[in-house]
C-alpha positions as CSV (number, residue, x, y, z in Angstrom):
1,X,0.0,0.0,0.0
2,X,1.4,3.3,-1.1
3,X,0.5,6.8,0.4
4,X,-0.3,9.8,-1.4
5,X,2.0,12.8,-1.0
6,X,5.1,11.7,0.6
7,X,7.7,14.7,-0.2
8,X,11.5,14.6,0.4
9,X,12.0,16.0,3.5
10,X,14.8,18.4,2.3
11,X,12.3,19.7,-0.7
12,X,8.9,20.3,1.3
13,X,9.6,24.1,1.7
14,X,10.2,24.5,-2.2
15,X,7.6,21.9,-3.4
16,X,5.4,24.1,-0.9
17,X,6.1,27.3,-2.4
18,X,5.5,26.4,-5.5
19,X,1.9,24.6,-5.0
20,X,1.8,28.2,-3.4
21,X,2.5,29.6,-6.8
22,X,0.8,27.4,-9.2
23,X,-2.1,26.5,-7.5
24,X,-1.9,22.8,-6.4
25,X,0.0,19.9,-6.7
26,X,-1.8,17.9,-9.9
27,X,-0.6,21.4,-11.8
28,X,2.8,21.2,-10.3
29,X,3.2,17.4,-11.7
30,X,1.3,18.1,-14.8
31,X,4.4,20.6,-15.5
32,X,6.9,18.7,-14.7
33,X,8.0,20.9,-11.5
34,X,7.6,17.8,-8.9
35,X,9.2,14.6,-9.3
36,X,8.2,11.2,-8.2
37,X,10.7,8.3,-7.2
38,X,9.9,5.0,-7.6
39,X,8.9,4.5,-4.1
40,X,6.6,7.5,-4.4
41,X,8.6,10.3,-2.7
42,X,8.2,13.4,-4.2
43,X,10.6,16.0,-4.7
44,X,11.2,19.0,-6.8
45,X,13.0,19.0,-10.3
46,X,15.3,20.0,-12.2
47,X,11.9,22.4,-14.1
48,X,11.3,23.5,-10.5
49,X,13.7,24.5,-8.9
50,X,14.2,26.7,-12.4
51,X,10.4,28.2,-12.1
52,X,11.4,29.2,-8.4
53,X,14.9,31.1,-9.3
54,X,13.9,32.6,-12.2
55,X,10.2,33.2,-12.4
56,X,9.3,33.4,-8.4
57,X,12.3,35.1,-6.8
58,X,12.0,37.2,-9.6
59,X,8.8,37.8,-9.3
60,X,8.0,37.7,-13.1
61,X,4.3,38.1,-13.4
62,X,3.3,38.1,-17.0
63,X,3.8,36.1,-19.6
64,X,6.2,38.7,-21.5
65,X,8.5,38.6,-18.2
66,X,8.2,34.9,-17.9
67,X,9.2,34.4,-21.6
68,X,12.4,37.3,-21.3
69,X,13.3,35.2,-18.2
70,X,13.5,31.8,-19.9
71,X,15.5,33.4,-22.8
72,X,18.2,35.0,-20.4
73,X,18.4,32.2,-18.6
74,X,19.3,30.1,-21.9
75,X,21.6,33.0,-23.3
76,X,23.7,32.9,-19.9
77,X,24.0,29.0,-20.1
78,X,24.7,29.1,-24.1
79,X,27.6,32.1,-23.1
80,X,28.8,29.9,-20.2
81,X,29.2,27.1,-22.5
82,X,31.4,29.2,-25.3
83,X,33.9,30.6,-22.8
84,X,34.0,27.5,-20.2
């Protein structure tokens, strides 16, 4: 028997704030923000942790700030990449 919403006890905060942000957990897991193990424990991902640094702290609120967000973001990775 499995049980429904087990979190990673070092991820609750974060999975927390961003159920906070995006409304509940099904939304959280439908985009790819919360991972599941294979023993059920949830965590936050990789997609998660991104929305909270760059969209939350940020505190990008339309969809135009959200988008210019996601593209600096990238362009800082791709220049990282070139001179590393």
């Amino acid at each position: 028997m499995t049980q429904d919403n087990i979190f990673a006890f070092d991820h609750l905060r974060r999975v927390e704030k961003l159920i906070e942000s995006v409304g509940n957990l099904d939304e959280c897991k439908r985009l790819g923000f919360v991972h599941v193990d294979g023993q059920g424990v949830q965590s936050l991902s990789a997609v998660g942790m991104g929305y909270l640094l760059y969209i939350v702290s940020g505190h990008v609120s339309t969809m135009a700030e959200s988008f210019a967000a996601g593209w600096q973001a990238a362009t800082d990775e791709s220049e990282d990449e070139k001179t590393g």
